[in-house]
C-alpha positions as CSV (number, residue, x, y, z in Angstrom):
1,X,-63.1,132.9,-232.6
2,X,-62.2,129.1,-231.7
3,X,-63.7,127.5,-229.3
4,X,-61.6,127.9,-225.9
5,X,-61.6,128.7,-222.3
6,X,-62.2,132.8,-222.1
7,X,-63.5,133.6,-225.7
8,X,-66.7,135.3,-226.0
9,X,-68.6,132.4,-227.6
10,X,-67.1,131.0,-224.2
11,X,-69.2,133.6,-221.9
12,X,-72.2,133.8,-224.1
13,X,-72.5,130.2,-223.7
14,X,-72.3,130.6,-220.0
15,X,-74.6,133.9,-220.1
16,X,-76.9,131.5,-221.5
17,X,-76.6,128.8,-218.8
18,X,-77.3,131.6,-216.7
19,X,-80.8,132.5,-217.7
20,X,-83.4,132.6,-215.2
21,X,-85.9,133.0,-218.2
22,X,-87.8,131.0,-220.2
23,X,-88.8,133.7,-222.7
24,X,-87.1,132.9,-226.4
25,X,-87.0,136.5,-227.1
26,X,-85.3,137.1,-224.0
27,X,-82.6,134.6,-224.8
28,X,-81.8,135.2,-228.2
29,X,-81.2,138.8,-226.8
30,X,-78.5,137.3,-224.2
31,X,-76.8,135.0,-227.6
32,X,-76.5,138.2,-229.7
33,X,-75.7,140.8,-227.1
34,X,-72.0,140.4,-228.0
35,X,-72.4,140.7,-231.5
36,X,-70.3,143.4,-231.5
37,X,-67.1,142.3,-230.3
38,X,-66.5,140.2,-234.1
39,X,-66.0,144.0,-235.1
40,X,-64.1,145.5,-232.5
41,X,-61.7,143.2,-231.5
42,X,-58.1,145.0,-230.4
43,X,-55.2,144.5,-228.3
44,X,-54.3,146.8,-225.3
45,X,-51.0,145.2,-223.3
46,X,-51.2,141.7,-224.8
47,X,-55.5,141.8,-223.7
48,X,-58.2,141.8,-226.0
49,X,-60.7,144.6,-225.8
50,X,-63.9,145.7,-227.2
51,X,-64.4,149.3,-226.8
52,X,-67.7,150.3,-228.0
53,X,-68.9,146.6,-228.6
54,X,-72.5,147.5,-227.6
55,X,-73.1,150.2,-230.2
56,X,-71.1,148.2,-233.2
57,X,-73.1,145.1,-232.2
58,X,-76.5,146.8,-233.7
59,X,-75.5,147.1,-236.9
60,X,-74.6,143.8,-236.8
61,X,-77.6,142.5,-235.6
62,X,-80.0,144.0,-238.0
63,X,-78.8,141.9,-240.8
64,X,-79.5,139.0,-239.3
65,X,-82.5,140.0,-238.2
66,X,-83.4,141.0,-241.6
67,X,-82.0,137.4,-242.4
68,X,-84.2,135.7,-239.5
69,X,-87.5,137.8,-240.1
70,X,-87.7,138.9,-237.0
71,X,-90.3,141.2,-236.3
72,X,-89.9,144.6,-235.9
73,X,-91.6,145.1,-232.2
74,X,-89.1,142.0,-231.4
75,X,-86.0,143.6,-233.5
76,X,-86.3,147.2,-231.5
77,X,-86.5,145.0,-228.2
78,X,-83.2,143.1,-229.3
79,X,-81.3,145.9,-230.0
80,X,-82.7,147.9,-227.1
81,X,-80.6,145.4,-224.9
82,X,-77.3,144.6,-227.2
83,X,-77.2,148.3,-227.6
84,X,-77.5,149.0,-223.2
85,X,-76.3,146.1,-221.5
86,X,-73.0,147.4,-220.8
87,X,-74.9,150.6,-218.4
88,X,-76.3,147.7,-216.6
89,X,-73.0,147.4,-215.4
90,X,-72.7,150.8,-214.0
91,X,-76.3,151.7,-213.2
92,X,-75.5,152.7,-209.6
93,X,-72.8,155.4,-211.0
94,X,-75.5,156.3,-213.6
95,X,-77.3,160.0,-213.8
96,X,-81.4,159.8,-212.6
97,X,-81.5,161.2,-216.4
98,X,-80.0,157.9,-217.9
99,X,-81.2,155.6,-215.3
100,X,-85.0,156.8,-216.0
101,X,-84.6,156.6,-219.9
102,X,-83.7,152.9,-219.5
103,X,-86.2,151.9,-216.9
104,X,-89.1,153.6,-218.5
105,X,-88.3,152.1,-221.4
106,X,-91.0,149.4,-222.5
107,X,-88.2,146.5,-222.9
108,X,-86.9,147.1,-219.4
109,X,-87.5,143.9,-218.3
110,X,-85.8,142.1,-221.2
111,X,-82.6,144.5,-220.7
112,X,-83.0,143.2,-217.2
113,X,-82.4,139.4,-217.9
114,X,-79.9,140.2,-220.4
115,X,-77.7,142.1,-217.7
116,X,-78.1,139.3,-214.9
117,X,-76.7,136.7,-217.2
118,X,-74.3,139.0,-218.9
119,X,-72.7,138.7,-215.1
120,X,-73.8,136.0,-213.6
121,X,-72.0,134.6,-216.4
122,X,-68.9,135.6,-214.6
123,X,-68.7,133.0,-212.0
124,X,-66.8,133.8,-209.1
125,X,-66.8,137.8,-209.9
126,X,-70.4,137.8,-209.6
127,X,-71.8,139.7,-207.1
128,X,-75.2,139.1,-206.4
129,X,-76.1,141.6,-204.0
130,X,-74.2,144.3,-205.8
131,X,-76.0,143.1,-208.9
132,X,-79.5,143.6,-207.0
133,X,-79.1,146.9,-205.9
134,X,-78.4,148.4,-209.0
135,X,-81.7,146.6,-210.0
136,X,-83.1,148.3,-206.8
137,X,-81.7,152.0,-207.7
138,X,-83.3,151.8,-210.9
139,X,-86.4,151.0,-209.4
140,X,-86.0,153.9,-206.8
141,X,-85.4,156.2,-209.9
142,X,-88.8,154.6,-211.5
143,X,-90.7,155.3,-208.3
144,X,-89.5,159.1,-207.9
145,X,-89.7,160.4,-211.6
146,X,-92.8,158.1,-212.6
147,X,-93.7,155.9,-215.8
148,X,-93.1,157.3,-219.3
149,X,-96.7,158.7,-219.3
150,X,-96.9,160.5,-215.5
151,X,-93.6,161.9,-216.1
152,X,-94.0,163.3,-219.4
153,X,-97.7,164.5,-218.0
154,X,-95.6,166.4,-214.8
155,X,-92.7,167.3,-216.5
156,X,-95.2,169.1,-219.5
157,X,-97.1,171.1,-216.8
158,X,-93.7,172.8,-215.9
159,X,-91.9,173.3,-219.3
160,X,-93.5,173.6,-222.6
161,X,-93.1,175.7,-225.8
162,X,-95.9,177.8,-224.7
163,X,-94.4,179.0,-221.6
164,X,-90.5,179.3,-223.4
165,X,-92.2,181.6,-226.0
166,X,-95.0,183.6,-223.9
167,X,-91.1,184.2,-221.4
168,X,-89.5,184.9,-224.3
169,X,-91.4,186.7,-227.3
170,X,-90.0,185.7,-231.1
171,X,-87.4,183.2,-229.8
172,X,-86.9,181.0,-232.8
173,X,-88.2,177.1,-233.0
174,X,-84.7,175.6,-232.9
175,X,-83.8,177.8,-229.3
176,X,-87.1,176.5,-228.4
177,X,-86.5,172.7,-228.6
178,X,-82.8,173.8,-227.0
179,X,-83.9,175.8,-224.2
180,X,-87.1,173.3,-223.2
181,X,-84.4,169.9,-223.0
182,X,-81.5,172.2,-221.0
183,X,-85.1,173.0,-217.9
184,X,-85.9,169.7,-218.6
185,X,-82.3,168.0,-217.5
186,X,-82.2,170.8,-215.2
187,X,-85.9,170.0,-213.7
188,X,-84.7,165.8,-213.5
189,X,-81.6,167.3,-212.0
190,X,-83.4,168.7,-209.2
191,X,-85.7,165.7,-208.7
192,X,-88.7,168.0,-209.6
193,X,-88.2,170.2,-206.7
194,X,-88.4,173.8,-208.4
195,X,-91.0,176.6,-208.6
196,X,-93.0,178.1,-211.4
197,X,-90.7,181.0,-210.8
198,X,-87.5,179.3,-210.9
199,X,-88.2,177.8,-213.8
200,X,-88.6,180.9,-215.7
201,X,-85.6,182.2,-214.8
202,X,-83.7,179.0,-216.2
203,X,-85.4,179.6,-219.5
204,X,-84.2,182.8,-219.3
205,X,-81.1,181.5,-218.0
206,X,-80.3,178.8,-220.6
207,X,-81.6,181.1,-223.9
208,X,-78.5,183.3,-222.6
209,X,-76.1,180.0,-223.1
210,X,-74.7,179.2,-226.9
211,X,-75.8,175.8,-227.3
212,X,-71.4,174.7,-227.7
213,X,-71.4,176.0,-224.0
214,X,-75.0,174.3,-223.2
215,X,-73.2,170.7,-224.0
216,X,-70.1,171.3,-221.8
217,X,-72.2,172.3,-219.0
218,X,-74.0,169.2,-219.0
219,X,-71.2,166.7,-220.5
220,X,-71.1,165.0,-217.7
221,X,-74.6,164.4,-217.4
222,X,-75.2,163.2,-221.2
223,X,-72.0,160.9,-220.9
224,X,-74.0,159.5,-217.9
């Protein structure tokens, strides 16, 4: 890339002027957030486009990091926020599911900085109150579902492998692991407001469900 108005080392420069932080970690996250778009580079109607930047951008990363010796604690915190920055853009559209996967996520905070800067960086298409409620929905998510630890501890106490097999005697270990994650979206879906009961007629529900139909039924909620 050369060095003009509207390239990316253009707006990760700016993402950079941006930053409200003076952790280093934090902004060596927002200069190699991009990495990405070196490799997927295309044209769509004369514009440049980056589909799937945040994912290819890991890769990419992890050499250098190799390169750099940067730690491993710091190297999962990095790539945590190259490969999830674009959601921040979209967290208010997001599922609770994907939301709470992010923002339970020990390197919230850092994903955080890198997704103000990433639009800050945009000047006059900024939109700072837009911006802080998506910060404020995740929040909301946080405070309903709980920390990693709570909701894990709640979540357990209505679905476990104990209860899937005592519903359903010699069900296999594969159907197990299947039938527990299809209550457990389904639980999240419903914001934890089920019965005992009604949860043992999903189980029973969902073991009925070939795991090709299992995945349409909740495309749209992976996706999101």
């Amino acid at each position: 890339y050369t060095l003009t108005r509207g390239t990316v080392l253009d707006h990760v420069l700016e993402a950079l002027k941006t930053s409200k932080s003076k952790n280093p970690l934090t902004n060596i996250a927002i200069l190699f957030h991009d990495l990405g778009k070196t490799t997927t580079l295309d044209y769509k109607n004369d514009q440049p486009t980056y589909y799937g930047h945040e994912v290819a951008g890991i890769p990419v990363f992890q050499k250098l990091a190799a390169r750099l010796k940067i730690s491993n604690a710091d190297k999962e915190a990095i790539e945590f926020a190259i490969g999830n920055h674009m959601h921040g853009h979209k967290l208010g559209e997001l599922s609770d599911k994907m939301v709470l996967r992010l923002r339970q996520n020990p390197n919230w905070e850092l994903l955080k900085d890198v997704i103000y800067s990433d639009e800050a960086s945009r000047g006059h298409v900024f939109k700072p109150e837009e911006h802080e409620n998506k910060m404020k929905r995740a929040d909301e998510v946080m405070k309903k579902f709980g920390d990693k630890e709570a909701f894990e501890k709640r979540m357990s106490a209505l679905i476990n492998g104990e209860l899937i097999m005592s519903t359903i005697p010699n069900i296999n270990g594969k159907e197990i692991g299947r039938i527990k994650n299809s209550v457990r979206d389904w639980i999240i879906q419903q914001q934890f407001n089920v019965t005992p009961e009604q949860v043992k007629e999903k189980i029973l529900e969902f073991s009925t469900i070939k795991e090709s139909k299992y995945n349409k039924l909740f495309e749209n909620t992976i996706q999101h």
